[in-house]
N, C-alpha and C positions, 0 to 999 in steps of 0.2 A: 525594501519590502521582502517578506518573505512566506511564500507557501509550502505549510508542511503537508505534505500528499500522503503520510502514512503515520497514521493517528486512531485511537482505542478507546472505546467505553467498552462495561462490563466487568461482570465481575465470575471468572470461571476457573478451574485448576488455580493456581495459585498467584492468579490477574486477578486483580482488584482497581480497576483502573474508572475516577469518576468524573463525571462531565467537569462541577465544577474546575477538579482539578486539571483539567484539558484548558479551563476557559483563563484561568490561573494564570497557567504556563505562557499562556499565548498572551497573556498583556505584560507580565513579566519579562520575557523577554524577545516580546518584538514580532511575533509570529502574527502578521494579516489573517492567516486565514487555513483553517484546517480540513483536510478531506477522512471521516470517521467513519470506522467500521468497527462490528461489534463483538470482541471476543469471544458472547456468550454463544458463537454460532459453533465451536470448535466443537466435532464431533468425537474426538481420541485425543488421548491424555498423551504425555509427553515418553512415556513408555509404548504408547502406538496400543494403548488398552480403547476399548469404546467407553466413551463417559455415561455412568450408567444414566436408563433414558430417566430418573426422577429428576437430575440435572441438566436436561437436554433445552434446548430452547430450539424453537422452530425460525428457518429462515425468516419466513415474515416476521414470528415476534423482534426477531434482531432487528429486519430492517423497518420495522414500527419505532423503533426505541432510537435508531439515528437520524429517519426521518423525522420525529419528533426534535431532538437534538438540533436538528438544521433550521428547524422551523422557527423554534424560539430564537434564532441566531442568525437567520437567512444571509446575512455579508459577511459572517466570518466561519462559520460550520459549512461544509457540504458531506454527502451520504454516499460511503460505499457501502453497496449490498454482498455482505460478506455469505456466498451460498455453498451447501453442505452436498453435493454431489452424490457424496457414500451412501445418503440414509434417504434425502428426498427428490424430488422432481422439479427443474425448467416445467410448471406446470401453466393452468390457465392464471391461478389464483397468482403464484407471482409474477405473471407478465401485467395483470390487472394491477397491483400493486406500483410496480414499477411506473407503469402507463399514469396512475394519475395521483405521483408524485415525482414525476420526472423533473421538474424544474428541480428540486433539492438534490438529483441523485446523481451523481458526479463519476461511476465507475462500477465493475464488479470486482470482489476479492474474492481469490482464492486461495486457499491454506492446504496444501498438496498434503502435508505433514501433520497438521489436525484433521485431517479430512481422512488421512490415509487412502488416498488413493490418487493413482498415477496422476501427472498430468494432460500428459496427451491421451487417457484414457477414454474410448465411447464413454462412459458416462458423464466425461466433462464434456460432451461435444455440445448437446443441448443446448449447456447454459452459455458456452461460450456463443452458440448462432442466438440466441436471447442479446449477448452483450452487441452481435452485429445490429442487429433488428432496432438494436435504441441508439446507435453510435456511439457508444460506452467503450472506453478502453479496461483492460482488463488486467489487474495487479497479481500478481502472483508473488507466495512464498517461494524461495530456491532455497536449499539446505537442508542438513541433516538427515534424509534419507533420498534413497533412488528415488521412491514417487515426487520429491518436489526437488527432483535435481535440474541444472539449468539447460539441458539437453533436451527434455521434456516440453519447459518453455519452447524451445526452440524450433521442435515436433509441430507444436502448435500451431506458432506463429507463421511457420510454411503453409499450414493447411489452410489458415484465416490471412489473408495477406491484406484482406482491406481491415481487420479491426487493429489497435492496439494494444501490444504486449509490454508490460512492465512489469523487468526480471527486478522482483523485490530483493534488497539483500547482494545482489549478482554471485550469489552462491555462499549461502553464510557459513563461517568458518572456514572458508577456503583463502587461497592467495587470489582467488576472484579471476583470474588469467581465464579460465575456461568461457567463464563469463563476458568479460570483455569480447574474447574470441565471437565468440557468439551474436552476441549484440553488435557486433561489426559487421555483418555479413547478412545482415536483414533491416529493411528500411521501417517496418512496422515495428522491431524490438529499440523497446529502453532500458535503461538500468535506475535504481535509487541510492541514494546515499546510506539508507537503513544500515547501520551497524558496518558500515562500509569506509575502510581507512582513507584518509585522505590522496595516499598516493596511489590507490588502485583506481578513485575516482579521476582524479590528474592522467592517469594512462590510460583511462576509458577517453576522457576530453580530449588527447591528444592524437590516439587510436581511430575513433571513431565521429571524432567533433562534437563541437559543446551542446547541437541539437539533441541528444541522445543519452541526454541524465538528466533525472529531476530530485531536488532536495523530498526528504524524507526521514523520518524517524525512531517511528513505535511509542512515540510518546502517548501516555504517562505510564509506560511501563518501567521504570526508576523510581518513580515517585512523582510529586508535583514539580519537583524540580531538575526532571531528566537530564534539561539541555545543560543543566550546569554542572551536574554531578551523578555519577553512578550510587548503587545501593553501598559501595562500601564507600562511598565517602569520596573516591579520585573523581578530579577533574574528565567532565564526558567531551568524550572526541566531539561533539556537537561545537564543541568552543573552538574547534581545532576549524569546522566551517564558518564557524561566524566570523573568527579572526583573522589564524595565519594563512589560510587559505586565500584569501582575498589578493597577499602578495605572489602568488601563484601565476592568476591568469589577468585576462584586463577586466577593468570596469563593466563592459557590458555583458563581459561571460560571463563575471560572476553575478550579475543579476538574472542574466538567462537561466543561470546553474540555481539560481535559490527563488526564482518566482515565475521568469517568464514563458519557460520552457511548459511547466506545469499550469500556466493560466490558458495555452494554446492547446495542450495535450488535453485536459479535463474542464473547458472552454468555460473560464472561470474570469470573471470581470475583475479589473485590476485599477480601477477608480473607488474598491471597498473604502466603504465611513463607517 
């Protein structure tokens, strides 16, 4: 079995990413069960520009559109509510939201880097005591600038010690070392496989133990066929978990590593039909 915990609809900047094609991928190659958040919540462009507001989507409409998504799917869909810190408010409306759809809602996302703004910043505080208040763990981008750097994460996670942090990425484009560091040293921090090579995951398993990473991917950002191949056609490191990996560690890690860890973390039933 396996649970992808970081997974996309929408269609915003130059993400085009559609349910079908989520639902695709995941019978195609073996995926039980996905936890989806919605790109169209990304507040700033990938230049750290604001997207101007005629293309803005409001948190609710996003998490209208996954909740929706989880509903038509309820055993193999769950909903992260991907929220926009910079622009709107942890308000009444989305804790009503949240409250009576919570069976589908699986997590909060945050995008430090679309969001442009810090992570350990008051403005995230809000919605992080929002993720305590529903027992939601809380994903987070790491990479590409100071505001979703994995230090920030980690700011956090001292300050919330009863919710859960999951360092998305564990620092993307990095040798992940800082990351690992990190997530060693706090019992509420996790890490994801997201674009994450196989032997910095291996030295996070070995580092900090196999409780402390959950399978993950960004899919369908490649295409519909992310886990098998990149946009330019090579073979995607995702093969590299489904396959050589497995000769890595034992049996039961690596199913902690691709499902179990993540069914405990984001309390996701594992008798899916």
């Amino acid at each position: 079995m396996i649970i992808d915990t970081h997974v996309h609809i929408g269609k915003m900047l130059d993400f085009d990413m559609k349910e079908e094609d989520v639902l695709y991928s995941m019978e195609k190659y073996g995926i039980a069960y996905s936890i989806v958040s919605s790109i169209n919540a990304a507040e700033f462009d990938h230049q750290l520009r604001p997207v101007p507001q005629k293309y803005q989507h409001s948190q609710i409409e996003c998490l209208h559109d996954v909740v929706g998504f989880a509903k038509e799917n309820p055993t193999r869909i769950g909903a992260a509510v991907w929220v926009k810190p910079s622009g709107e408010k942890a308000d009444y409306e989305l804790y009503k939201e949240i409250n009576d759809n919570r069976k589908y809602i699986k997590a909060i996302k945050f995008h430090p880097y679309h969001s442009n703004e810090p992570f350990d910043s008051k403005k995230t505080e809000p919605f992080i005591e929002l993720a305590q208040h529903y027992g939601l763990p809380v994903a987070v981008h790491t990479g590409g600038c100071d505001a979703a750097s994995c230090i920030r994460v980690y700011n956090a996670a001292k300050r919330f010690p009863k919710t859960k942090f999951i360092m998305v990425h564990m620092g993307l484009g990095t040798n992940n070392n800082e990351a690992i560091e990190l997530i060693s040293a706090l019992p509420n921090l996790y890490g994801d496989t997201t674009w994450v090579p196989v032997q910095s995951t291996y030295k996070l398993i070995k580092t900090a133990g196999i409780g402390k990473v959950i399978f993950g991917s960004d899919n369908p950002i490649d295409g519909k066929d992310t886990y098998l191949h990149n946009r330019a056609g090579q073979r995607s490191l995702y093969q590299e978990y489904f396959d050589e990996f497995r000769s890595l560690i034992s049996d039961e890690d690596y199913d902690r590593l691709m499902y179990k860890n993540a069914a405990e973390l984001f309390q996701i039933k594992t008798d899916l039909k």
